[in-house]
C-alpha positions as CSV (number, residue, x, y, z in Angstrom):
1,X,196.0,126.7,162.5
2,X,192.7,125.1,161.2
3,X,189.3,126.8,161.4
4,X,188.4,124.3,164.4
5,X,191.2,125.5,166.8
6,X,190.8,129.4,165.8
7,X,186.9,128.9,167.2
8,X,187.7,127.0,169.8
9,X,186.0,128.4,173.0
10,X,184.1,130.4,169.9
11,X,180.9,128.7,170.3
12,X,178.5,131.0,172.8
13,X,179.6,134.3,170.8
14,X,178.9,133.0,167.5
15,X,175.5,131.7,168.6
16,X,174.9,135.8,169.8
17,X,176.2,136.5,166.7
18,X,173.7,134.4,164.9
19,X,170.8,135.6,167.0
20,X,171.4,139.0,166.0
21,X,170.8,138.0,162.3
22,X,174.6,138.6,161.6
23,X,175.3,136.8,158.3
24,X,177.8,134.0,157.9
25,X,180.2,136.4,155.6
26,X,180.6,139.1,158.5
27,X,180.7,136.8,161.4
28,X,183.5,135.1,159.6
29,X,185.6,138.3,158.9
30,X,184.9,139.1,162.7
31,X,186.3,135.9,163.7
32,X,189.2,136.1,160.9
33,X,188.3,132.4,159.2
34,X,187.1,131.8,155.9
35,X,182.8,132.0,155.4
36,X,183.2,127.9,155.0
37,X,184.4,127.4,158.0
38,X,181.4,129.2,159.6
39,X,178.8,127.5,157.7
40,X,180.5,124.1,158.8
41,X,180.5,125.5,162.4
42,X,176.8,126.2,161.7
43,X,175.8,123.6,160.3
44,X,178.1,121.3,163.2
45,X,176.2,123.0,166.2
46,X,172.7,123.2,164.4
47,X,172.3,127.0,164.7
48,X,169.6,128.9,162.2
49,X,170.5,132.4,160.4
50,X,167.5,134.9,160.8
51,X,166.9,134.9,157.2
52,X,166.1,130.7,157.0
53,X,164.0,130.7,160.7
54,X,161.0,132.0,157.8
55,X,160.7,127.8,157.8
56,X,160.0,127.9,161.6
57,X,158.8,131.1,162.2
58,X,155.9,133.9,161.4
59,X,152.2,132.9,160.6
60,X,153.0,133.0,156.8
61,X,155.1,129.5,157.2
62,X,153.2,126.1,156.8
63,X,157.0,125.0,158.8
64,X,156.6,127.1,161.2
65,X,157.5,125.3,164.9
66,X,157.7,122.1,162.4
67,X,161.4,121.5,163.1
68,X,161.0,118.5,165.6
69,X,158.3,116.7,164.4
70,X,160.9,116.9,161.1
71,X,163.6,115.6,163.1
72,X,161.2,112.5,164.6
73,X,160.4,111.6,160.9
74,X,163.8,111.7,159.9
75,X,164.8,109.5,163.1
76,X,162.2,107.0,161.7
77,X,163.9,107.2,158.1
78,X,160.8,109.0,156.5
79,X,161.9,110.1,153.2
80,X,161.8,114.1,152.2
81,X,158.8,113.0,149.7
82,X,156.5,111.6,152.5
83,X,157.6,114.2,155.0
84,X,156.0,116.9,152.6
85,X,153.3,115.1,151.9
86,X,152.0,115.0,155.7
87,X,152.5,118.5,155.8
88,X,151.8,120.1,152.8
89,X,154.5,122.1,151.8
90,X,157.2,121.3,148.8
91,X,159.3,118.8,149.2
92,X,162.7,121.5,148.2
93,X,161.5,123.3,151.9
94,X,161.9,120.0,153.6
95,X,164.9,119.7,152.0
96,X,166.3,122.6,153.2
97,X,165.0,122.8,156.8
98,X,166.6,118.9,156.8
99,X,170.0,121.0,155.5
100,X,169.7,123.7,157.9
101,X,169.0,121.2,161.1
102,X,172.2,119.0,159.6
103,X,170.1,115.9,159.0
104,X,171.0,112.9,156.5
105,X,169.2,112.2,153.3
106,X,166.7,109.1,153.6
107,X,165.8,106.8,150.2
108,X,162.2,106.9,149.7
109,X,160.7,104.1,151.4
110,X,158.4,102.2,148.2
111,X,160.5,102.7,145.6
112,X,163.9,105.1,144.5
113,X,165.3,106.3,141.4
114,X,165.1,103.7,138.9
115,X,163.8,101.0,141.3
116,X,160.5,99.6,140.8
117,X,158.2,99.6,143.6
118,X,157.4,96.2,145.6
119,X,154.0,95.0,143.1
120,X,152.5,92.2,144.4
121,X,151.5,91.2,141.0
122,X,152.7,90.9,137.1
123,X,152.9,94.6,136.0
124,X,154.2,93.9,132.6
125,X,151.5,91.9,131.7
126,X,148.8,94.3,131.0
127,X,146.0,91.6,131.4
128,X,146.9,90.9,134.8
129,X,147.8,94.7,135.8
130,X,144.1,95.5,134.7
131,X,142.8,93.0,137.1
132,X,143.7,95.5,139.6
133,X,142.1,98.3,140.8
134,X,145.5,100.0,140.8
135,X,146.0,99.3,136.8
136,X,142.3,100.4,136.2
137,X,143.3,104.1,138.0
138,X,146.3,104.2,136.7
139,X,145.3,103.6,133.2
140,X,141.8,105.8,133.1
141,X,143.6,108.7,134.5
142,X,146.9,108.3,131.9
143,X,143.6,108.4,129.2
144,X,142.8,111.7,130.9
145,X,144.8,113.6,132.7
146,X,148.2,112.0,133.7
147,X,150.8,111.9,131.7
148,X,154.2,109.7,131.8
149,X,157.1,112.1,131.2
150,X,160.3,111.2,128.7
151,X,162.5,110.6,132.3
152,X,159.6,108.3,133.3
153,X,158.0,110.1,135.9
154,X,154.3,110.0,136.3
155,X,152.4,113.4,136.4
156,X,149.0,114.5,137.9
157,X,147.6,118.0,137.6
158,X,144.8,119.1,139.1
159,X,142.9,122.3,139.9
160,X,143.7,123.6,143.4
161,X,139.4,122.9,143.8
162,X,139.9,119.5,142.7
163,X,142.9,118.4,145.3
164,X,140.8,116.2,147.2
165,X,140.2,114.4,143.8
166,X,144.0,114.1,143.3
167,X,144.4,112.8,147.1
168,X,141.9,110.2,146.0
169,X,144.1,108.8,142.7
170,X,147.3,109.2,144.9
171,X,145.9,106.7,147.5
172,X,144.3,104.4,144.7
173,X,148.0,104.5,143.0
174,X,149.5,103.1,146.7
175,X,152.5,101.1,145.2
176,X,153.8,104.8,144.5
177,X,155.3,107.6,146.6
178,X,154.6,111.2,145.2
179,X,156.2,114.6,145.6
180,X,153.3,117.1,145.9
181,X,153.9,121.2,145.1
182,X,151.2,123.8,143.8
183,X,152.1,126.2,141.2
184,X,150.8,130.1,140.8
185,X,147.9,130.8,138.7
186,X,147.6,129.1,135.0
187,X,145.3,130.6,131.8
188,X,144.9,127.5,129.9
189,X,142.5,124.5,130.6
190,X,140.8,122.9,133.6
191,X,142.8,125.7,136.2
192,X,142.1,129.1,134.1
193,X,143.1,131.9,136.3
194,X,143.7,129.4,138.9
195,X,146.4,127.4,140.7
196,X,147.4,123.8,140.0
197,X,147.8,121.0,142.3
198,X,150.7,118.4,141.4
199,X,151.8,115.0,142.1
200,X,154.7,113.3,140.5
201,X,156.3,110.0,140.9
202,X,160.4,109.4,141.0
203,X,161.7,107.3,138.1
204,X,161.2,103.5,137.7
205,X,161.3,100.8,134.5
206,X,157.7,100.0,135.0
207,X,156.6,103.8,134.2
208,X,159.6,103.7,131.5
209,X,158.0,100.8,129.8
210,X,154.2,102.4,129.8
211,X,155.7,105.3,128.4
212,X,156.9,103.1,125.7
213,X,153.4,101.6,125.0
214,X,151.6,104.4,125.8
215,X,154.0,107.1,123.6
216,X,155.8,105.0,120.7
217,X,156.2,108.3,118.8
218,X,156.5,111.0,121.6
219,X,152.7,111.4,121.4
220,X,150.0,109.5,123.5
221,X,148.1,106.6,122.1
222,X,145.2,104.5,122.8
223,X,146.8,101.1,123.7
224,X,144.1,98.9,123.0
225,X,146.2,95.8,124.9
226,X,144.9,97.7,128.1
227,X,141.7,99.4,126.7
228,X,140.4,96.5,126.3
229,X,140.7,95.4,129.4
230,X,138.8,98.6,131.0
231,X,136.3,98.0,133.6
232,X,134.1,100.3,135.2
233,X,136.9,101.5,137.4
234,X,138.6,102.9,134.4
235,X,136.2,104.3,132.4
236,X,134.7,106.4,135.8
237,X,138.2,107.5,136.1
238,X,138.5,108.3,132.5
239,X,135.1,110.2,132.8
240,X,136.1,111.9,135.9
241,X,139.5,113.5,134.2
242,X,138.1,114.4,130.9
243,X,134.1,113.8,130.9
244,X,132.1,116.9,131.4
245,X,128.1,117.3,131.5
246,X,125.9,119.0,128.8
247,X,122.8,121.0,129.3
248,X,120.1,122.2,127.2
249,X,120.4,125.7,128.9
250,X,116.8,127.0,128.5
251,X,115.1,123.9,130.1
252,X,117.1,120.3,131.5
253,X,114.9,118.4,128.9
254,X,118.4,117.5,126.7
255,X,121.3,116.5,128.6
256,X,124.5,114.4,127.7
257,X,127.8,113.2,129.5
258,X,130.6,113.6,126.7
259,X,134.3,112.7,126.9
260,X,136.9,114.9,125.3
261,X,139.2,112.5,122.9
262,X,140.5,115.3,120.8
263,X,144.2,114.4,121.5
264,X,143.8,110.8,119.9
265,X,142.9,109.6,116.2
266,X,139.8,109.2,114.4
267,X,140.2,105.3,113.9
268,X,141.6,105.1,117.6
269,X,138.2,106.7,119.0
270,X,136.1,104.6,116.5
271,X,137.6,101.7,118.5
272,X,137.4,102.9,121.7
273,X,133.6,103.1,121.2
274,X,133.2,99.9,120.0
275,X,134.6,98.4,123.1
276,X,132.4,100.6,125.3
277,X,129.4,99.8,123.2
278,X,130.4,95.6,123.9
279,X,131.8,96.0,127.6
280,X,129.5,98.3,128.9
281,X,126.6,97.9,127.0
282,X,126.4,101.2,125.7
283,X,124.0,101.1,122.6
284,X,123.9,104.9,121.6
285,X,127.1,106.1,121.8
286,X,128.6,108.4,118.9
287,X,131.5,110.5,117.7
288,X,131.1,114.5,117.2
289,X,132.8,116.5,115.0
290,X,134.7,118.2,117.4
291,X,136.0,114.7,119.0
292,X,133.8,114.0,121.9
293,X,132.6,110.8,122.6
294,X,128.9,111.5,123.3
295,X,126.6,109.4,125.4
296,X,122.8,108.8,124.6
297,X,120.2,109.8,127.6
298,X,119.8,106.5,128.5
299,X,123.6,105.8,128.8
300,X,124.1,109.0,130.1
301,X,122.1,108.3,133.1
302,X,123.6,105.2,133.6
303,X,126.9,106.7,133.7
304,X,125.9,109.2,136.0
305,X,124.4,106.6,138.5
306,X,127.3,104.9,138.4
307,X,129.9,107.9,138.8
308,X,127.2,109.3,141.9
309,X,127.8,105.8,143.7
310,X,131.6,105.9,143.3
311,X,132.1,109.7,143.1
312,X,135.2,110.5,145.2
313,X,135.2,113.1,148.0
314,X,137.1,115.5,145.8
315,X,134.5,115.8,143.2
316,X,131.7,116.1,145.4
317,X,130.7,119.5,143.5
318,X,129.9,118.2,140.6
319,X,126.9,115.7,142.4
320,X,124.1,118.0,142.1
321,X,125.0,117.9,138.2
322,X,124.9,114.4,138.1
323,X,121.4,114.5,140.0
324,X,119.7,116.6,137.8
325,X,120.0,114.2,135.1
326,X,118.7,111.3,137.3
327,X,116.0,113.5,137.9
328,X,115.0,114.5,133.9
329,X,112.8,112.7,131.9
């Protein structure tokens, strides 16, 4: 006799049974079938074990009473990726409350495993990628922050105090769909004793292929076939990721905006300055001996009016910096 036929009739006790937190392994010896066949039962009729309502119930649950605004998404093929974006969880507990509810797997909608998404331009010529504003994001923050892994995902990190600032480069980078999680507390860099805030990509040739230009030898590069073609966009973005602001501390009378370029090589910087200095017009722009790019007064207030005008919401606590030295002599 198969599983099926030995709970036939089964349905309304197992579902007590269930309601009384009674696991699958002692509801199945009760019922004399194997622990499979209850889970398939389970899973069949859409019932929830005590121990995995913690994604619908209690206060402590960002899922809590979720469950049928999960199962609308799903309806409306809304990947697992863009279903825990909306709500801010991890995209493994969507996962499983989609498991638990017995719901099918949907593709992401812009772009799957080793698809590229739908550009609407020529991404492998770098000239015409940094035409875009997409290119010029994409590129400023892989200079700062970002990072293109060996699988050909594309990373952000960000301090938990900096998420809006990470919403902002997710919605710059559209032609992408991201997976966001937050991690405990980290002791090194920009989130020291804090949490970090993460976005990654899936896996597509175009991110394969920057990886290549960008990471020839395992380690990033200045790629001067897209540095060159840097535009304001860029550089704030650049600035925004790995500039920081330096103040005489005794009075505001010195001030500087420098950009942390330890990771690259000396002739690679040297380079990278003279472009800014013919773009940009920077005049007074030099290289310290512990590999920052430092910014004259003059330049330095440019930059800063510049970055106040474009500042994104996320980075809104860093404005009264930026006014100070619009405001020194």
């Amino acid at each position: 006799m198969t599983y099926s036929n030995k709970l036939v009739g089964k349905g309304k006790e197992i579902k007590s049974l269930y309601d009384r937190g009674i696991s699958d392994s002692k509801i199945a010896e009760q019922m004399n079938v194997t622990r499979q066949a209850i889970q398939k039962h389970r899973k069949k009729h859409g019932l929830i074990l005590k121990k995995e309502n913690k994604y619908f119930n209690g206060n402590n649950y960002k899922l809590s009473g979720k469950e049928i605004l999960i199962r609308k998404w799903n309806a409306q093929k809304i990947s697992d990726a863009e279903i825990s974006r909306r709500l801010g969880v991890q995209q493994t507990a969507v996962w499983r409350v989609r498991n638990i509810l017995n719901l099918p797997a949907i593709k992401q909608t812009n772009f799957g495993q080793n698809e590229d998404p739908d550009f609407s331009f020529d991404v492998y010529n770098p000239k015409e990628l940094m035409a875009t504003e997409f290119g010029q994001v994409l590129i400023g923050t892989l200079m700062g922050d970002g990072c293109i892994t060996k699988q050909g995902y594309l990373k952000l990190a960000h301090s938990e105090k900096q998420e809006k600032y990470l919403d902002y480069k997710v919605k710059k980078l559209k032609y992408f769909e991201f997976n966001r999680k937050k991690t405990g507390k980290r002791y090194s860099g920009f989130s020291n004793g804090g949490k970090q805030v993460i976005a990654r990509t899936g896996r597509c040739p175009f991110l394969k292929h920057i990886r290549k230009e960008f990471y020839p030898n395992g380690k990033k590069i200045i790629n001067f076939d897209y540095v060159k073609h840097l535009d304001i966009r860029g550089l704030l973005t650049w600035l925004w990721d790995d500039g920081s602001i330096v103040f005489n501390l005794k009075n505001y009378n010195y001030f500087c905006i420098r950009l942390c370029v330890k990771g690259f090589k000396k002739e690679e910087i040297k380079k990278t300055i003279n472009i800014f200095k013919r773009k940009f017009n920077l005049d007074l722009v030099t290289l310290t001996k512990a590999k920052n790019i430092r910014f004259s007064k003059e330049d330095s207030r440019r930059l800063a009016r510049l970055s106040l005008k474009y500042l994104p919401e996320g980075l809104k606590y860093k404005k009264e910096r930026i006014k100070i030295i619009l405001k020194t002599k």
